[in-house]
NUVEXGU-673645 format. One record per residue (C-alpha): residue number from 1; chain; x, y, z. Coordinates in steps of 0.02 Angstrom, whole numbers, plus 50000, padded with zeros to 5 digits. Layout:
N
NUM / A / X / Y / Z
...
# end
This chain:
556
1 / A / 47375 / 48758 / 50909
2 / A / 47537 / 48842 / 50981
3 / A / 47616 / 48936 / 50839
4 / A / 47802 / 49009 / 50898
5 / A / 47818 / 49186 / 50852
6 / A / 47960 / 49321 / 50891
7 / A / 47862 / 49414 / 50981
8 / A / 47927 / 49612 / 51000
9 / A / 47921 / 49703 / 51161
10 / A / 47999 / 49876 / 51149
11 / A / 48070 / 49872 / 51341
12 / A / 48193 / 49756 / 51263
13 / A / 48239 / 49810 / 51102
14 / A / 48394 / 49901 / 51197
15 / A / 48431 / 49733 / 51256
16 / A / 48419 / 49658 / 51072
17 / A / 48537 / 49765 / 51017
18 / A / 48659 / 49760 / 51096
19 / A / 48643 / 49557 / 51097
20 / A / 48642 / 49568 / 50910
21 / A / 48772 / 49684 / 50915
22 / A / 48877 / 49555 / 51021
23 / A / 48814 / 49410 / 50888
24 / A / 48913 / 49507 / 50755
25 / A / 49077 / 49531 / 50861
26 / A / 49068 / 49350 / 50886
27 / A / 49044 / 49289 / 50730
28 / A / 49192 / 49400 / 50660
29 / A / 49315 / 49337 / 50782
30 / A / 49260 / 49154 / 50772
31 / A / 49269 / 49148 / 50581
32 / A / 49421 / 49059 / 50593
33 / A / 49431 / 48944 / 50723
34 / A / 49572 / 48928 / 50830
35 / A / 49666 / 48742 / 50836
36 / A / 49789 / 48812 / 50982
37 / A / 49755 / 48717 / 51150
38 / A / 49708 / 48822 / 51278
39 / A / 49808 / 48848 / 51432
40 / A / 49767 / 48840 / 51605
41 / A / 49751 / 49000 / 51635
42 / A / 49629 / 49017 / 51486
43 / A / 49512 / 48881 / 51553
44 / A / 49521 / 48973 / 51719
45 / A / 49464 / 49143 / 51671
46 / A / 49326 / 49064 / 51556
47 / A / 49286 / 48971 / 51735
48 / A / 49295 / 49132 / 51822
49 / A / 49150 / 49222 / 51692
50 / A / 49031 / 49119 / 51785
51 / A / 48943 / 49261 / 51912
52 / A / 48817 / 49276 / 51992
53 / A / 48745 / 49449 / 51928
54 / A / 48707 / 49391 / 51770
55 / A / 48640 / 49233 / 51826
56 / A / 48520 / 49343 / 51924
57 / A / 48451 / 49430 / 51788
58 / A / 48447 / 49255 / 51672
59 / A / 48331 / 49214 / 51836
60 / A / 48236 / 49381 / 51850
61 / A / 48187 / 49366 / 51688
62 / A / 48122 / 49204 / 51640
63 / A / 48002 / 49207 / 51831
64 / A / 47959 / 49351 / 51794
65 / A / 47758 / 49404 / 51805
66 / A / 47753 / 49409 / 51614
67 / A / 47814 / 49230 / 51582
68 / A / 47654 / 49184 / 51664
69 / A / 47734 / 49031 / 51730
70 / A / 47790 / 48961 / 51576
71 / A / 47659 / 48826 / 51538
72 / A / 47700 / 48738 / 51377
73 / A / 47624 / 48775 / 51246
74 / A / 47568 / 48968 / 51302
75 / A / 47610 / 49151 / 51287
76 / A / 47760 / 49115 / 51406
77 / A / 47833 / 48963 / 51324
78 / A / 47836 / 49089 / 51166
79 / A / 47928 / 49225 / 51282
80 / A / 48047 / 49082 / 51368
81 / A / 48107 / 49010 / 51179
82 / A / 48126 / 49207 / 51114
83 / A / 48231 / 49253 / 51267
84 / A / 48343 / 49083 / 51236
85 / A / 48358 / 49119 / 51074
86 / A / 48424 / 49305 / 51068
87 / A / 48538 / 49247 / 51223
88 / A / 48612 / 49092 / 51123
89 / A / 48628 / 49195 / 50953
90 / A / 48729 / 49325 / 51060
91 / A / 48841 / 49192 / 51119
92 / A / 48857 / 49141 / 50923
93 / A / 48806 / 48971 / 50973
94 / A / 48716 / 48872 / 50821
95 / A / 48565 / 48796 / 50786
96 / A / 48564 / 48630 / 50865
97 / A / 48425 / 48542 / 50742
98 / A / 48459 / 48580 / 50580
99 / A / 48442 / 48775 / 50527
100 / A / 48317 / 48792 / 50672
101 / A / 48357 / 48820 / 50881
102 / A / 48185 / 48722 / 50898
103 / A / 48139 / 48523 / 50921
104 / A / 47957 / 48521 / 50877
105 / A / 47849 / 48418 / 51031
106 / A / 47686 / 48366 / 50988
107 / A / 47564 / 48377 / 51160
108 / A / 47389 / 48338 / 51202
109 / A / 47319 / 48405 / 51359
110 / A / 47185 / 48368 / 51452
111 / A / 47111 / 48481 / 51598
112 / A / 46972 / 48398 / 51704
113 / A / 46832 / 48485 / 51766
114 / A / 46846 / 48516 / 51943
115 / A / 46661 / 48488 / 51971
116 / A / 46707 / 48322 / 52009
117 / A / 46680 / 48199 / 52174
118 / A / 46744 / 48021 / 52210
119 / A / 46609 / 47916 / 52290
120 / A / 46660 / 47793 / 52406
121 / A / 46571 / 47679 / 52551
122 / A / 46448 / 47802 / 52554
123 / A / 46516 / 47935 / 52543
124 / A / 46594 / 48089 / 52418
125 / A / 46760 / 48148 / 52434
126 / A / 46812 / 48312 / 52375
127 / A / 46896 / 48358 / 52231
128 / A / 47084 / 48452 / 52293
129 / A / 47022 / 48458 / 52485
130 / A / 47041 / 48243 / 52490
131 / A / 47072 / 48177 / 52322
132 / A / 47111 / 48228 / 52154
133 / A / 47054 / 48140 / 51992
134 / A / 47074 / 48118 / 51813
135 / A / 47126 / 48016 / 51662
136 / A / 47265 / 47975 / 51531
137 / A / 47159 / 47929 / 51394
138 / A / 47117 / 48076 / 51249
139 / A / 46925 / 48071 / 51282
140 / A / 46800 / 48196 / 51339
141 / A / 46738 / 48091 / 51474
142 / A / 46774 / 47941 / 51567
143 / A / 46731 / 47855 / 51738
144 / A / 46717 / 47716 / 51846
145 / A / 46573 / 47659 / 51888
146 / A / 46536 / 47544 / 52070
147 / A / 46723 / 47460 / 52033
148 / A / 46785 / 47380 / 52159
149 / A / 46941 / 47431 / 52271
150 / A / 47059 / 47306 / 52285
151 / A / 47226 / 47365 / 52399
152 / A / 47373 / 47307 / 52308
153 / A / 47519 / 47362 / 52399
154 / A / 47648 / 47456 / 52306
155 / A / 47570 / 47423 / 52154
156 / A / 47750 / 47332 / 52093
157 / A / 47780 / 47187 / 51974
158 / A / 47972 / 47191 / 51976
159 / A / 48030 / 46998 / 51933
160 / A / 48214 / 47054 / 51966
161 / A / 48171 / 47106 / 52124
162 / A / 48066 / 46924 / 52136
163 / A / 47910 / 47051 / 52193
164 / A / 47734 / 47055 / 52111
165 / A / 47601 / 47124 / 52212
166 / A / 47503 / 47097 / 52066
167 / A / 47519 / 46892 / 52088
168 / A / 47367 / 46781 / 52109
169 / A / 47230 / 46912 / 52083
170 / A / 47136 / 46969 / 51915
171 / A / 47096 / 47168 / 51941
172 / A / 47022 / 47160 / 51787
173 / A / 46889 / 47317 / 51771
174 / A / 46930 / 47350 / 51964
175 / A / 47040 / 47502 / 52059
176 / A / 47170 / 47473 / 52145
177 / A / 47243 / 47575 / 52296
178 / A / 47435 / 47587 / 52325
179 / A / 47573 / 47658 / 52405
180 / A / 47693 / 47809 / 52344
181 / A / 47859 / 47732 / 52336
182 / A / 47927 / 47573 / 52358
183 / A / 47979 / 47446 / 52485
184 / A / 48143 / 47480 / 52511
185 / A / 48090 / 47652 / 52574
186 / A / 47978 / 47581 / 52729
187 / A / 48118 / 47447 / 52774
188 / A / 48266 / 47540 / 52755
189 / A / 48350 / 47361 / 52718
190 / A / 48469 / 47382 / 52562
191 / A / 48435 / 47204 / 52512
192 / A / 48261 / 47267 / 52488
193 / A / 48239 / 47350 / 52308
194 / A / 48381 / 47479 / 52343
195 / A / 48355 / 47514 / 52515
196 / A / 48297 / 47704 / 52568
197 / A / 48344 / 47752 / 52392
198 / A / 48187 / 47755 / 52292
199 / A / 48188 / 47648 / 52113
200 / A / 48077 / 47692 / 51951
201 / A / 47954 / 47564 / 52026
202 / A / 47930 / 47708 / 52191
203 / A / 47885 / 47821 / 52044
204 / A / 47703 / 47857 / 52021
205 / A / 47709 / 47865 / 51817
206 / A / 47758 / 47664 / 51843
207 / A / 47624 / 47659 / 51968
208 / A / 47489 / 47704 / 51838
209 / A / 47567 / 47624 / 51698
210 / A / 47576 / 47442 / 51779
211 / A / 47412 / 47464 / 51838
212 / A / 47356 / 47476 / 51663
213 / A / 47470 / 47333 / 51597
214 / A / 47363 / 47248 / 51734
215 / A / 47204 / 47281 / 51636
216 / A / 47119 / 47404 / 51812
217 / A / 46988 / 47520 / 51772
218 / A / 47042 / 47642 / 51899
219 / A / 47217 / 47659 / 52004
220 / A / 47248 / 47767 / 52158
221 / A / 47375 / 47822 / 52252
222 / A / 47399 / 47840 / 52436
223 / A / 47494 / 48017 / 52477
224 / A / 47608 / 48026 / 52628
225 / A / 47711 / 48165 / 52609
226 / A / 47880 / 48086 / 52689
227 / A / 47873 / 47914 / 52565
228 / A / 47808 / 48031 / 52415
229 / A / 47923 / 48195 / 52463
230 / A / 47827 / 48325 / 52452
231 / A / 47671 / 48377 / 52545
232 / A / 47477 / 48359 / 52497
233 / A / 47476 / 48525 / 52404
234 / A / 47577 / 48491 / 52272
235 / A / 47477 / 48342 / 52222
236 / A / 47328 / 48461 / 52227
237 / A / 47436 / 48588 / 52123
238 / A / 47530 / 48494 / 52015
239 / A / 47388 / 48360 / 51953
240 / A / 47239 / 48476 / 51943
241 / A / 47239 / 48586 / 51799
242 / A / 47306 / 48530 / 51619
243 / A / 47392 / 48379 / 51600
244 / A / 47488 / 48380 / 51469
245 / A / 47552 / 48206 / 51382
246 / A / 47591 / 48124 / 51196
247 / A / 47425 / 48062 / 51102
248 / A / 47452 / 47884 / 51048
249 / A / 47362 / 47814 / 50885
250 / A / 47227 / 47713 / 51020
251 / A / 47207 / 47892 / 51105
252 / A / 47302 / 47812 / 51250
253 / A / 47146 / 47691 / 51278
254 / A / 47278 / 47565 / 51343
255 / A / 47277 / 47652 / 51522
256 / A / 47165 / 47660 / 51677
257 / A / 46992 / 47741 / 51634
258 / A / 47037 / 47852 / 51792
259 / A / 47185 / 47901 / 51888
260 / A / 47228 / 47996 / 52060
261 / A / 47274 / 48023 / 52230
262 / A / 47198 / 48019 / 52398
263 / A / 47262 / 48086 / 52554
264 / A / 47337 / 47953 / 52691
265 / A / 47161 / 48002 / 52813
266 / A / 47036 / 47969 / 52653
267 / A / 47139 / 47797 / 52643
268 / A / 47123 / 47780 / 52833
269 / A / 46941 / 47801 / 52816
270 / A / 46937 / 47659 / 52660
271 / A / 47034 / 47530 / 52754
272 / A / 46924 / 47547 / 52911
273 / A / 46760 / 47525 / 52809
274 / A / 46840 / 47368 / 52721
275 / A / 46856 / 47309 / 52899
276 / A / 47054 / 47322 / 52883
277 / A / 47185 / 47424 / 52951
278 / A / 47288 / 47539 / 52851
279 / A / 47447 / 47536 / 52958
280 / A / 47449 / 47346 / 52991
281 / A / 47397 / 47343 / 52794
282 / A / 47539 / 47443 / 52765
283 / A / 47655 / 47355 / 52868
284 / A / 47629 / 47194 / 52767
285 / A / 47666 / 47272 / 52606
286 / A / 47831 / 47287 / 52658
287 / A / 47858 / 47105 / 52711
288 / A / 47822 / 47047 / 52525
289 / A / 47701 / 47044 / 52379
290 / A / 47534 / 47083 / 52440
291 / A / 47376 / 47115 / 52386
292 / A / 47186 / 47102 / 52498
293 / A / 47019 / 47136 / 52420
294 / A / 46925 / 47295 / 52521
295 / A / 46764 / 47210 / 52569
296 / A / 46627 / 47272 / 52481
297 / A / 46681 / 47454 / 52430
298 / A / 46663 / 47526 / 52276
299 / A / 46737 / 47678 / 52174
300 / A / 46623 / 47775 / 52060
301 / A / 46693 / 47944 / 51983
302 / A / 46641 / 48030 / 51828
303 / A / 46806 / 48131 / 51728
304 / A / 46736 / 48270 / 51608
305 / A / 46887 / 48345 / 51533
306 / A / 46937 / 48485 / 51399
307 / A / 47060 / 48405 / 51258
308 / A / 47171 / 48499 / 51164
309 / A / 47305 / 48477 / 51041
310 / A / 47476 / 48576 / 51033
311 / A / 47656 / 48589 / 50975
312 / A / 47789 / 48640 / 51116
313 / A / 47962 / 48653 / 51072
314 / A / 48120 / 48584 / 51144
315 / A / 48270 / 48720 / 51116
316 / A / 48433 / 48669 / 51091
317 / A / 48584 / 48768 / 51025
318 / A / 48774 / 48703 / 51004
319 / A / 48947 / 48759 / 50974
320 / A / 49037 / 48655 / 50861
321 / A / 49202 / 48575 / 50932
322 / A / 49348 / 48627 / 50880
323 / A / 49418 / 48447 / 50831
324 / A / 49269 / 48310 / 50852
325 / A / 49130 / 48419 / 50811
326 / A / 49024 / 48274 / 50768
327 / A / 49059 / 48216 / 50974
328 / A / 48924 / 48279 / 51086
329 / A / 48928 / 48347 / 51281
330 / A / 48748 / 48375 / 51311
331 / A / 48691 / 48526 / 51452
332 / A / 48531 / 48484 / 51479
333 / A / 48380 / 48595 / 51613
334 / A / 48182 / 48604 / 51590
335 / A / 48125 / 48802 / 51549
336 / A / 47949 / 48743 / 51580
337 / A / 47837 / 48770 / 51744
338 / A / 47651 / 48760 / 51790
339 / A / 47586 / 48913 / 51714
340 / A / 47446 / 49020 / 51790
341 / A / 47277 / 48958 / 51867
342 / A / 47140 / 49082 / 51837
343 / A / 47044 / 48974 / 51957
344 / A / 47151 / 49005 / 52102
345 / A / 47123 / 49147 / 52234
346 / A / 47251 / 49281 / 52264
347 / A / 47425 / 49253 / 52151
348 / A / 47381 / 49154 / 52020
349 / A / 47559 / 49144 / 51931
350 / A / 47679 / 48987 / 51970
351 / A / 47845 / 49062 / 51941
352 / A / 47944 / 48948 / 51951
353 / A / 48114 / 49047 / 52000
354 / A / 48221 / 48922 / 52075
355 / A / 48100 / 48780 / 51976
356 / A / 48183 / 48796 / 51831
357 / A / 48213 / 48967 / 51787
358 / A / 48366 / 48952 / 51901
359 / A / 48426 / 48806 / 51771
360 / A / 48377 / 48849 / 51639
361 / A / 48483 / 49020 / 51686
362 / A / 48637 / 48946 / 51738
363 / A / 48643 / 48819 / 51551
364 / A / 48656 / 49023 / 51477
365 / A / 48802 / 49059 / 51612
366 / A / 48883 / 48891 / 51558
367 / A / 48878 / 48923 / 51367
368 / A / 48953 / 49088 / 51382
369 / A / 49079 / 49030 / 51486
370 / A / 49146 / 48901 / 51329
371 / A / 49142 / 49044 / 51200
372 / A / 49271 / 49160 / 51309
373 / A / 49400 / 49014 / 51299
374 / A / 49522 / 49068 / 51132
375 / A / 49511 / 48873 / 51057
376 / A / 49331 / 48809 / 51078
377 / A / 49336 / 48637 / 51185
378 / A / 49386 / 48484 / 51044
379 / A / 49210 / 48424 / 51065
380 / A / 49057 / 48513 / 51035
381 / A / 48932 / 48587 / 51162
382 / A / 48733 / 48578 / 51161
383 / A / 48631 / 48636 / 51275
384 / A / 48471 / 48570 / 51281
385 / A / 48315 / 48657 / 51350
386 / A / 48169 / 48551 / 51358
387 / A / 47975 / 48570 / 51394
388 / A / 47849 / 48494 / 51485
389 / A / 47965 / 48425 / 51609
390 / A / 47822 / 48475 / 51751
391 / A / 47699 / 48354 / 51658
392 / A / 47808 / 48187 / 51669
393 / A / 47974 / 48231 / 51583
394 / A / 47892 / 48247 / 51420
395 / A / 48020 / 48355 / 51329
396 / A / 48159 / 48239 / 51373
397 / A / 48053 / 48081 / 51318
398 / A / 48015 / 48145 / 51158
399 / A / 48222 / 48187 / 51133
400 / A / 48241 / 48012 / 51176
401 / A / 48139 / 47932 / 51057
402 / A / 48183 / 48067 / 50923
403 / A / 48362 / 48132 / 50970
404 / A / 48429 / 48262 / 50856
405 / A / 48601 / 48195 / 50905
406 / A / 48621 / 47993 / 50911
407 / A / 48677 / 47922 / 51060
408 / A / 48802 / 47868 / 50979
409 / A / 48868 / 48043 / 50952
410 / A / 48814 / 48085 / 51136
411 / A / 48976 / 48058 / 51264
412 / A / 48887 / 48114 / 51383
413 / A / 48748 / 48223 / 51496
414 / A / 48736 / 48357 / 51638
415 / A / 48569 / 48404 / 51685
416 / A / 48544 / 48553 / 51775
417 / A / 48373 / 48565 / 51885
418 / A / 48331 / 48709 / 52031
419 / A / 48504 / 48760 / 52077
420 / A / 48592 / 48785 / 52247
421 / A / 48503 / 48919 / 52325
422 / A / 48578 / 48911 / 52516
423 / A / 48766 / 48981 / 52473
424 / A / 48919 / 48907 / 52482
425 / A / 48948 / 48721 / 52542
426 / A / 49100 / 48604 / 52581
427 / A / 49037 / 48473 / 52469
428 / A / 48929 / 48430 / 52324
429 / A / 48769 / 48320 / 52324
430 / A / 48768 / 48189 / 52195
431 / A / 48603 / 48105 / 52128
432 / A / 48632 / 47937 / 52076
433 / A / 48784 / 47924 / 52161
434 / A / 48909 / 47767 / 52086
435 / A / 48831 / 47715 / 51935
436 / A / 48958 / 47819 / 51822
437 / A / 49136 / 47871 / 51783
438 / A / 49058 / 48038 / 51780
439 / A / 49067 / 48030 / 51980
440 / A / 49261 / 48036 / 51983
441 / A / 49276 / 48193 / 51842
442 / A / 49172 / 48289 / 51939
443 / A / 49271 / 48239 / 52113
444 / A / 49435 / 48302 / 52023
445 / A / 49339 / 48459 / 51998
446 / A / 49254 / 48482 / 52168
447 / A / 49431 / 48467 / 52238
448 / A / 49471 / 48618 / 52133
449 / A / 49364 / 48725 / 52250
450 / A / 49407 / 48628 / 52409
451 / A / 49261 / 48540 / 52404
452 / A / 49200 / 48341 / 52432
453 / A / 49083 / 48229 / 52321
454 / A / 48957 / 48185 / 52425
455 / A / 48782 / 48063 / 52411
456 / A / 48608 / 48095 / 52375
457 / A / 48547 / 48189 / 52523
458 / A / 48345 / 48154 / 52486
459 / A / 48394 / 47944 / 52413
460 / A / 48201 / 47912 / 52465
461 / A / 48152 / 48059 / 52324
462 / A / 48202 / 47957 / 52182
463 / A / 48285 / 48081 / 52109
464 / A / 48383 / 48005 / 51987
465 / A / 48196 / 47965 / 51910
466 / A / 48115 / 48120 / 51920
467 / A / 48231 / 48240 / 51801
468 / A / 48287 / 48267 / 51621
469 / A / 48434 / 48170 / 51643
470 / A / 48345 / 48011 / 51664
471 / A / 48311 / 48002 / 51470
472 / A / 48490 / 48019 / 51441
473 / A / 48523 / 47879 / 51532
474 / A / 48360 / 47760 / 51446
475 / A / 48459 / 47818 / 51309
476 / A / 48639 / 47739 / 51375
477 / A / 48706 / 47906 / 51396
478 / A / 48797 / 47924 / 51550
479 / A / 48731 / 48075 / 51642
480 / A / 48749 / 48169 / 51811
481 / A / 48646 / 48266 / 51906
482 / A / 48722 / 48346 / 52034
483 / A / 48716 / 48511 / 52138
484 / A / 48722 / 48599 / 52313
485 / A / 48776 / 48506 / 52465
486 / A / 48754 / 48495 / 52651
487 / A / 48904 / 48574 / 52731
488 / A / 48883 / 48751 / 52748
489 / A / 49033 / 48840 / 52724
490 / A / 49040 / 48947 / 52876
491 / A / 48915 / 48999 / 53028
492 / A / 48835 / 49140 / 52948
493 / A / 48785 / 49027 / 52783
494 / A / 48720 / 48884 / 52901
495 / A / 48614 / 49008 / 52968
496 / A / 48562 / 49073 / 52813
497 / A / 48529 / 48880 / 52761
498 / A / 48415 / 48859 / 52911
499 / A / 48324 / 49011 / 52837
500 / A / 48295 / 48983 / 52675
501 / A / 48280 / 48809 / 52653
502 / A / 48100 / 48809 / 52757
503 / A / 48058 / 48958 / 52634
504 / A / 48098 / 48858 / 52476
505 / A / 48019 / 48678 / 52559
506 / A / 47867 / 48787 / 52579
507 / A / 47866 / 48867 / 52408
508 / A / 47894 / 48717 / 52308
509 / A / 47774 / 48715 / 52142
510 / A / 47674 / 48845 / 52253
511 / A / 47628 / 49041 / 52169
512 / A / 47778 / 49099 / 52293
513 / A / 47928 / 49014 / 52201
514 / A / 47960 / 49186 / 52146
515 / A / 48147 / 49274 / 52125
516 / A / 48212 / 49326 / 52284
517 / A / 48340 / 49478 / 52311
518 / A / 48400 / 49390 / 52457
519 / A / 48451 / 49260 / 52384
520 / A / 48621 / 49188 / 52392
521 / A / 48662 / 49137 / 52234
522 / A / 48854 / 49077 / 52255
523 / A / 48846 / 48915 / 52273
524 / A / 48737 / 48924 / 52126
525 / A / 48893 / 48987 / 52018
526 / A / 49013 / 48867 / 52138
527 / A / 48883 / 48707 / 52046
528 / A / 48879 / 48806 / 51855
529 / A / 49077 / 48807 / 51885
530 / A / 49110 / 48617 / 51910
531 / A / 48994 / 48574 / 51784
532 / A / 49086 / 48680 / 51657
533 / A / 49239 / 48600 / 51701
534 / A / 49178 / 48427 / 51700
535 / A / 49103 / 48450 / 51538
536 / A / 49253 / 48555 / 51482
537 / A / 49353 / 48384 / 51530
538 / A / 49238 / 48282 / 51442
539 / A / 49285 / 48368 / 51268
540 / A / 49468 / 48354 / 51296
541 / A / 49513 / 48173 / 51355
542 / A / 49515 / 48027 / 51254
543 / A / 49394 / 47915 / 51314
544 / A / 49211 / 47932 / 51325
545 / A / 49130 / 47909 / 51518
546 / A / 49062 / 47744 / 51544
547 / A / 48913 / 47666 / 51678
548 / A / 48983 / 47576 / 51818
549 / A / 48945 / 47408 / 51799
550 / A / 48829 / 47411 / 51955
551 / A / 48727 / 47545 / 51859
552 / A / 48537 / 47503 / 51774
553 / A / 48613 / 47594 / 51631
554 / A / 48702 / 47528 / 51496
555 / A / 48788 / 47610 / 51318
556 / A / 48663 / 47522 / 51189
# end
């Protein structure tokens, strides 16, 4: 079990010091806090703090070699919460839970052993090279056994959306294949689900867990790296390894017996040995509910798998408002990544520099921008740091079921996940674009800096779904999640764009998401200074931000 320790490393004890050193000066002077409303030009320097030298080294740091990646529940995720906490004590933030900076996360994982093939008309697929395996349920070893394949479209049963491809068939002890995504993704037609922009049901966590509310024996997915939006490797990177996930009292016997993904040609292959075609198959899963039985093929698979038990920690500090203290804005980023694979050849570490250190970073750049204003904002500010985002937005999850704040209490969230790498831009990118009042604070601010709010520019990505935010907003919470854009500001940063953006497509959950010095980081602190403001504007008006009455989301 992962105990958290303060661990001591004499290269930073200089650092320590003189954090401690600034923990004392900021304790003295905010003994007695200050009821005077700040000016303008108060808010604006605090707003001006924001740099991006510091944010840098917050960066530097955390994807750094001896994080190891920062794998829950490991060496690094012991580093990660020491480095938060000597930053956030320096700030003279609080402890958010209680006495303690830590939200205890209880996590099982569950590595399967690679030594694995998937058996198929004949023939055995290979584990990572054409499909990749495993299981939900705390056991040492599972399988399917000569189960038959039945194609089931996008694996949706959405009754709002009138669409079950689920109706008229029992898949009872069978596996069914599916599409990544949803409809509305192949059709482009906004009547359809919600068009291009992908919904939860796109979402391969819903995938699996209908499949098992469907009583399957085995579920998997088709990859295609434009409906799915990212390519084949980081299935092979991100759902090989240890899995990490909650352990229910039934050991989570209530899903599939096996899990996975296979790669478009292996499901190519399968539909032309059913005597089908995958395109036309494809095609009609668009149309409607659908389902077809696969001839005679069958799935057999064994899953041996290592189980072990741990506590990971969320982290989340506060400054207590000035007036409403007992009123929440929430600043919310994932410190977690993949960790290291002493399987792999050549680097083994997954950094993850601009997934999340550079958010997890910039929530340290934000909090010390509210402690330089002379009257802290009227409402208090958390910031919330939470693990295991990588394995299914655990961290968040757990906060949602157990919040240390009630969402009552909560006005509102702004999550903060891989920041604007690609410099300066004309406009900013929302995620989730018109479902909250949120939308129109942070246009007020964007105008600030001469900017535009602009939409989602990867809708198809499902976004909105795949971050901490989306917790928030099971919760009721309004939240945004916002950052970058796709106007460069001038030639020279389009051309820069061109550059970097193939380097950080290419690097995504890959060993080379690593801190760059060539990085651009000021659109980075262009993003960290809206979302100061916004949640700076938060604390001071009146009303709390509400969903838009279009939104999924409502205030419970």
């Amino acid at each position: 079990m992962f105990i958290l320790t303060h661990p001591i490393n004499n290269k930073r004890t200089a650092m320590k010091l003189k954090m401690t050193l600034s923990a004392l000066t900021i304790a003295v002077l905010s003994g007695c806090v200050s009821t005077t409303p700040n000016t303008n030009a108060d808010v604006q320097t605090a707003y001006n703090s924001i740099n991006a030298a510091q944010l840098a080294q917050h960066i530097k740091t955390l994807a750094s070699d001896e994080f190891g990646g920062r794998a829950p529940s490991s060496k690094g995720e012991e580093l990660t919460l020491a480095y938060l906490s000597d930053q956030f004590k320096a700030l003279g933030y609080q402890p958010g839970n209680g006495d303690s900076f830590f939200q205890e996360v209880p996590l099982v994982s569950i590595e399967a052993d690679a030594n694995m093939t998937l058996d198929i008309g004949g023939k055995a697929y290979q584990y990572k090279k054409e499909m990749v395996m495993g299981t939900s349920r705390i056991s040492a070893l599972e399988s399917i056994n000569e189960s038959e394949l039945v194609f089931v479209g996008y694996g949706v049963n959405a009754p709002e959306y009138n669409w079950n491809d689920y109706e008229g068939i029992d898949v009872t002890g069978k596996t069914v294949v599916m599409l990544v995504n949803d409809p509305g993704f192949a059709t482009k037609d906004e009547s359809m689900f919600t068009g291009e922009a992908m919904t939860y049901y796109g979402r391969w966590t819903y995938k699996f867990e209908e499949a098992s509310r469907q009583g399957a024996a085995g579920a998997i997915i088709v990859h295609e790296t434009a409906p799915a939006s990212y390519p084949w490797s980081v299935v092979e990177n991100s759902w090989s390894g240890e899995q990490f996930g909650f352990q229910k009292a039934n050991n989570n016997m209530d899903r599939v017996a096996v899990e996975g993904w296979v790669t478009v040609n292996v499901a190519k292959e399968l539909f032309e040995k059913a005597g089908l075609n995958f395109d036309n198959a494809k095609t009609n899963a668009a149309k409607g509910a659908y389902n077809v039985d696969m001839g005679d093929l069958t799935a057999s698979v064994t899953v041996k798998s290592k189980i072990k038990t741990s506590i990971s920690y969320n982290f989340i500090a506060t400054l207590p408002g000035s007036t409403q203290p007992d009123e929440h804005v929430i600043y919310s980023a994932h410190w977690d990544h993949l960790g290291t694979d002493k399987n792999r050849k050549g680097d083994q570490i997954y950094n993850g520099a601009h997934d999340n250190a550079t958010g997890t970073g910039g929530m340290i750049e934000v909090a010390e921008a509210f402690v330089k204003l002379p009257t802290r904002p009227n409402r208090s500010m958390t910031f919330l740091a939470v693990t295991a985002e990588e394995q299914g937005l655990l961290g968040s999850k757990f906060y949602a079921a157990n919040p240390v704040i009630p969402a009552n209490k909560t006005v509102a969230n702004i999550n903060m996940d891989s920041l604007n790498l690609l410099g300066k831009v004309k406009d900013i990118s929302v995620v989730g674009i018109g479902k909250s009042s949120l939308d129109n604070m942070l246009q007020s601010a964007a105008k600030q800096q001469g900017r535009v709010v602009s939409g989602d520019p990867k809708p198809a990505s499902g976004g909105y779904y795949r971050s901490d935010h989306f917790a928030f907003a099971n919760m009721g919470v309004p939240a945004m999640y916002a950052g970058g854009g796709t106007q460069a500001l001038d030639e020279a940063t389009a051309n820069y764009r061109k550059r970097m953006s193939l380097v950080l497509r290419g690097c995504y959950h890959q060993p080379c998401d690593r801190y760059r010095d060539e990085w651009d980081l000021s659109g980075a602190v262009q993003d960290l200074q809206l979302f100061y403001q916004v949640g700076y504007d938060i604390s001071q008006q009146q009303d709390w931000p509400t969903w838009n009455k279009t939104a999924e989301f409502q205030r419970k």
